[in-house]
C-alpha positions, 0 to 999 in steps of 0.5 A, a space after each residue: 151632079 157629079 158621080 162621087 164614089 165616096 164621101 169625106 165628112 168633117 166635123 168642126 174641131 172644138 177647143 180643148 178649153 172647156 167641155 162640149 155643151 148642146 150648142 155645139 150638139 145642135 150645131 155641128 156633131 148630132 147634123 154631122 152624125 145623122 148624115 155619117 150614120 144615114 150614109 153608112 146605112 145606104 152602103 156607101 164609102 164614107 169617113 167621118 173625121 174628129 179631134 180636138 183643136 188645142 192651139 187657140 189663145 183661149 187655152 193659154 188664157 185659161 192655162 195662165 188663169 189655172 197657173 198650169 201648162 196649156 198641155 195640162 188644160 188640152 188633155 184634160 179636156 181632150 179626155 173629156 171630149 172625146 169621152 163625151 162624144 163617144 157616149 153620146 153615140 158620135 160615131 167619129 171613125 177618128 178622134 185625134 188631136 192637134 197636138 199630134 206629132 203628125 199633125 204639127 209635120 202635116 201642117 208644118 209640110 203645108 206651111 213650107 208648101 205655100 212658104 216656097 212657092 211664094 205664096 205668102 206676103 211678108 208684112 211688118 207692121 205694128 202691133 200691142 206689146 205688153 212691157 210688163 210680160 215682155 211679150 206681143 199680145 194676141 187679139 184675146 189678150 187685149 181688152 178695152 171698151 167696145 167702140 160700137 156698144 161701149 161695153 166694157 171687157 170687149 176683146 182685140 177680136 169680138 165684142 161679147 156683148 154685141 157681137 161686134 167684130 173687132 181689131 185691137 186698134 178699134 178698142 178704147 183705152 185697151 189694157 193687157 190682159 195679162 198683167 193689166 198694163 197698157 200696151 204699146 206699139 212694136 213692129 213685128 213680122 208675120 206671114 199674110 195668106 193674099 185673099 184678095 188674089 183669089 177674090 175673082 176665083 172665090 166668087 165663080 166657085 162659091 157664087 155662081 158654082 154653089 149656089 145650092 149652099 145654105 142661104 146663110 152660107 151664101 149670104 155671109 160668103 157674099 157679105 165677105 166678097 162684096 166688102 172686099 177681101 183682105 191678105 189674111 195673117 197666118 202667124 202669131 207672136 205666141 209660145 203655144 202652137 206650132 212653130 213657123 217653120 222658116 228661118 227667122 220665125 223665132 217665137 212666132 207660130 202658126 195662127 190657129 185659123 191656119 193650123 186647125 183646119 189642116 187637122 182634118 187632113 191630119 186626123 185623116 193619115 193617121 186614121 189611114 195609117 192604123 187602118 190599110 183597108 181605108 186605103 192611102 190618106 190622098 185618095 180621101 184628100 186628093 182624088 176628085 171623085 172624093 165629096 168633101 162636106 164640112 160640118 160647122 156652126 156659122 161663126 166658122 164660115 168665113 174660115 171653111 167657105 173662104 180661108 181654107 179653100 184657099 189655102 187648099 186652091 194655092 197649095 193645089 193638090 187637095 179637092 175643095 168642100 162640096 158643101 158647107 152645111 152651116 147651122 145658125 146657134 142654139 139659144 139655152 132658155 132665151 138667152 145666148 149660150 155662154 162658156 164663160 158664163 157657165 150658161 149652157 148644158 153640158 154633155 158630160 153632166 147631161 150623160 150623168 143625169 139622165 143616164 141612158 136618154 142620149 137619144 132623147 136629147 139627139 131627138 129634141 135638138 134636131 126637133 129644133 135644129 138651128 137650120 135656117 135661124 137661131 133657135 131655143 132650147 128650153 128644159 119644158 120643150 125637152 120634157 114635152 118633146 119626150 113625154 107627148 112625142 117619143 114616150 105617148 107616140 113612138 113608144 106607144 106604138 112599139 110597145 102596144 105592137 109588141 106586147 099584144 103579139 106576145 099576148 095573142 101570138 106567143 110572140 111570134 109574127 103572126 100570119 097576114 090574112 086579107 087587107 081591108 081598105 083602111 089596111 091598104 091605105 095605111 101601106 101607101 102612108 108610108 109606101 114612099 118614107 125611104 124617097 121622103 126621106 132621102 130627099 130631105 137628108 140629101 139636102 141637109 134637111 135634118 130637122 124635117 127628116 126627123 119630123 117624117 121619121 116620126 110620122 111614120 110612128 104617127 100612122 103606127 100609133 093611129 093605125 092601132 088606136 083605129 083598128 083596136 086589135 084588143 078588142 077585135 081579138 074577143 071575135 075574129 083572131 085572123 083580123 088581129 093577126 093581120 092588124 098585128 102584123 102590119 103593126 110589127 112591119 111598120 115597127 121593123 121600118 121605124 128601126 131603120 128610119 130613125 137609126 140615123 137620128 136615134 141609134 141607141 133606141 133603133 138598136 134597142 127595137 132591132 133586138 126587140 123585133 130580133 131583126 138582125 140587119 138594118 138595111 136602108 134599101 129595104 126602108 118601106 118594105 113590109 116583109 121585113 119580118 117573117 111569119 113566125 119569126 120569135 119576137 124578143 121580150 118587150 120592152 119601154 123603149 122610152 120613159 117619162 120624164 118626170 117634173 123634179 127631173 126637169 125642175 132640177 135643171 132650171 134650178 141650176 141654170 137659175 143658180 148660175 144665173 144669180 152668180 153671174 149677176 153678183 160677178 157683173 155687179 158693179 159698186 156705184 161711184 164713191 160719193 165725194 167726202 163728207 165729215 164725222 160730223 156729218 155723219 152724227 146729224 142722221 140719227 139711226 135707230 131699229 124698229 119692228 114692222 107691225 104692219 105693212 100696206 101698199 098705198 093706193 095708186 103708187 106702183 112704188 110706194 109701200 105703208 109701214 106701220 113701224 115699233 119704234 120703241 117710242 111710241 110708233 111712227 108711219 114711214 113710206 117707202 119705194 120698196 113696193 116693185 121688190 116687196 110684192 107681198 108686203 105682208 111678209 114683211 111683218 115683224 122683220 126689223 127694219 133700220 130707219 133715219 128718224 130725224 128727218 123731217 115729215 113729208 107728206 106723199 100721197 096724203 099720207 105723212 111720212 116720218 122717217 126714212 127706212 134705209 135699203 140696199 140694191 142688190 145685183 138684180 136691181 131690187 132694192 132690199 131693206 137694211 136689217 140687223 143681223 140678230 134681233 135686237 130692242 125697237 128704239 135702239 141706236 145704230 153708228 
């Protein structure tokens, strides 16, 4: 393995469009942060790189849909963003944006770069026009039927519903998605970065040269070489974005996937630039004892693995990503994480809800980081996870160590006096935590690093509730004063271990034990702390979750579930014409449901017993499936066709026809007047 003197760690840029929501958490920041923060602690040379990407067509779509300017909508979010981050304990060295000044130069710079050694194919082809806005449509500006699935709203460039990915012309019946009109075909002109030109190179670098990557990595970069690559458009027919800075470019502007990758390297010389003692920008860029990592989620691979090495290996200056850590996505209550559907968990009212728990979520989602295939976050697994794990173990332990070394010691580090074998073999438990350790993260392996973090607590906790040092301090205080001992060296290790994954609460417990450093190369050591050193005054370093707290949350994903079902609700076809005359033949009148049954052996069928204001009738209906308690149902009025005639199912005469709307579940709900009025009484 190569020796590198420092480490370079980017982040994927999110669109400045909406806030960041635990998919991306789970995804790309908390693996990026824990690797960042593990790094720092080893003393090593590292520089973790952030910002905004603000130049995609979902932020003039949303700019067009507010009836406010894009710049509008990327500071905004911009501002939400970054705050979110740094609350969160994302500890970027920088969080800059695209919309910098030295970002559009450095792209622009690159641009022209690869522009004047020729490195780009220039293509005219044909391409949607909308002749109502008087402008080319970007693939999101055009929707249509999907042509695998048949779902409608399908964009020119993905299928939302079946992940499918598309091209404009694929689309049937595709229409504007600007001003709804049909588009037609224009010729345009762009700038196509050649691909194919690097295939043959592309698979020595990645095939063969990284095959250490992530399987998924891997694999989707294979698909991609095996199907062949393709020159790839690096221009758009847009007004938002930066300009192509050639002669003839006029209304044409970089292509996001050029220009967002490149505010790494942006973001990078402005951080240098503020900061001398990090050295030149190029040293970070340019220099090959420089390891590059990109962070990123796997719907950006083909981008990081492929495009921007290229752009990089063409321009010829830079070094290359050493490795791609890719995770798969993160599923919110076994569905499918979605901005537009206001389905997902964002970070900036998570921080408002459960002020000072940031390292409770940065727990449970790497508890179920999607390393090696999608994964579920549930609100329950996120109040188990706390209560049962860092609350009943991690917490546990910290608290009994430090409240008995108050109690028997006056808080101070008692003095260790002779190991009994139970004492020894506790020590070789976690004799080799730092080695485990690092053998995991090294290797992106977060999700069990964590898991070895905790069990460390795991053998703190086990080792108090074996050794009972509360009960052992009514007979033999040396005994106790080596239990605790031990306990709090273990404790001082837990600090330094979960740092990385925890930082609010590794911090909290340094304070807590007054240990002033945090030290990785002194992980798994036991004289962390000296006898007599004055502990600080114990605290709870996590609290239980309680049910209304978590039962909040679901409701609110409950809620916007049920208006997402209204919004897709979509009225059946208008049944063909019929006459006044018609109409009048249904005599329609309101009774009171006195009884209500289900009828044997009929899943649908429900018995009601109806006051009809004459006399009483029994009507059957298949409302049963959206009724489950037919009781309730009990002195509701109810609207009822009563000049049809009898019909007799499952032996029981019908007289009537109750009246029932479906609602946006699928359920059917009867028809009900709004105010009461008298049983008997006509409706038209």
């Amino acid at each position: 393995m190569k020796n590198f003197k420092r480490t370079l760690i980017t982040s994927a840029l999110p669109y400045a469009n909406g806030p960041v929501h635990i998919g991306h958490l789970a995804g790309v920041y908390v693996p990026a942060d824990i690797y960042a923060r593990y790094l720092r602690l080893k003393g090593e040379s590292v520089l973790f790189i952030g910002g905004s990407d603000e130049h995609g067509v979902p932020i003039t779509i949303k700019a067009k849909k507010e009836g406010v300017s894009p710049q509008n909508i990327v500071d905004r979010y911009h501002g939400i963003i970054k705050k979110s981050f740094e609350e969160f304990g994302i500890s970027f060295d920088v969080y800059s944006r695209t919309t910098s000044q030295i970002h559009h130069d450095t792209a622009s710079q690159i641009f022209k770069t690869l522009y004047d050694k020729g490195e780009f194919i220039e293509k005219t082809s044909e391409q949607y026009y909308d002749e109502t806005a008087h402008q080319f449509l970007a693939d999101r500006y055009i929707t249509g039927e999907c042509p695998h699935c048949h779902a409608e709203g399908a964009y020119g460039d993905q299928c939302e519903k079946c992940g499918s990915t598309l091209s404009p012309m694929e689309l049937i019946n595709p229409k504007s998605a600007i001003s709804g009109s049909k588009p037609v075909l224009r010729e345009t002109k762009h700038w196509y970065l050649p691909l194919d030109k690097y295939e043959t190179w592309l698979r020595q670098w990645i095939l063969e040269d990284h095959k250490e990557w992530r399987p998924n990595v891997y694999g989707q970069c294979k698909s991609w070489l095996d199907l062949g690559l393709q020159p790839r458009a690096v221009s758009r027919d847009l007004d938002w974005g930066i300009p192509v800075p050639v002669a003839g470019a006029e209304g044409k502007v970089l292509y996001v996937w050029f220009d967002a990758p490149i505010g790494y390297i942006s973001n990078t010389k402005e951080l240098c630039a503020a900061h001398p003692e990090l050295g030149n920008w190029e040293t970070w860029w340019k220099d090959d004892t420089t390891r590059l990592i990109h962070f990123i989620g796997k719907d950006n691979i083909v981008f990081h693995c492929i495009v921007f090495p290229v752009m990089l290996k063409a321009e010829g200056s830079y070094i290359l990503p050493d490795n791609v850590p890719s995770n798969e996505f993160l599923n919110l209550e076994g569905d499918k994480i979605s901005t537009s559907r206001n389905w997902a968990v964002w970070l900036h009212e998570y921080l408002r809800d459960f002020p000072g728990k940031q390292d409770v979520l940065r727990y449970v989602l790497t508890a179920n980081a999607p390393e090696t295939k999608d994964n579920d976050f549930t609100w329950k697994d996120f109040q188990t996870r706390n209560n049962s794990e860092l609350v009943a173990i991690y917490g546990n332990f910290i608290n009994r160590a430090l409240v008995l070394t108050q109690k028997f010691f006056d808080g101070k580090v008692p003095e260790m006096g002779e190991l009994t074998d139970y004492d020894k073999t506790t020590l070789k438990e976690f004799a080799d935590v730092k080695s485990q350790l690092e053998q995991l993260l090294d290797n992106f392996k977060f999700r069990d690093a964590q898991k070895e973090a905790m069990n460390l607590a795991r053998i703190g906790n086990k080792y108090l509730a074996d050794t009972e040092p509360w009960k052992v301090a009514k007979t033999d205080m040396v005994r106790t004063a080596t239990i605790l001992h031990l306990a709090l060296q273990i404790a001082a290790n837990l600090a330094i271990a979960f740092e990385p994954f925890l930082p609010f609460s590794s911090q909290k417990l340094r304070n807590m034990l007054n240990l002033k450093s945090c030290n990785w190369n002194e992980l798994g050591h036991i004289d962390l702390l000296k006898v007599g050193d004055k502990l600080g005054t114990p605290e709870l370093l996590f609290e239980k979750i309680e049910d209304a707290a978590v039962e909040a949350q679901i409701k609110k994903l409950q809620d916007t579930k049920k208006v997402n079902e209204l919004a897709a609700f979509k009225p059946a076809e208008i049944k063909e014409n019929t006459t006044f005359d018609n109409f009048c033949k249904m005599d329609i009148r309101v009774g009171t449901v006195l009884e209500c049954t289900k009828v044997p052996k009929a899943d649908k069928l429900l018995q009601f017993k109806i006051d009809d204001g004459m006399g009483g009738r029994t009507i059957l209906s298949g409302v049963a499936q959206s009724y489950p308690e037919p009781e309730k149902l009990v002195g509701m009025q109810v609207c009822f066709i009563v000049n049809f005639p009898a019909r007799k199912l499952k032996g029981i005469d019908s007289e009537g026809m109750l009246l029932s709307a479906e609602d946006a579940d699928g359920k059917l709900v009867l028809v009900s007047p709004s105010k009461a009025v008298k049983n008997g009484v006509s409706v038209g």
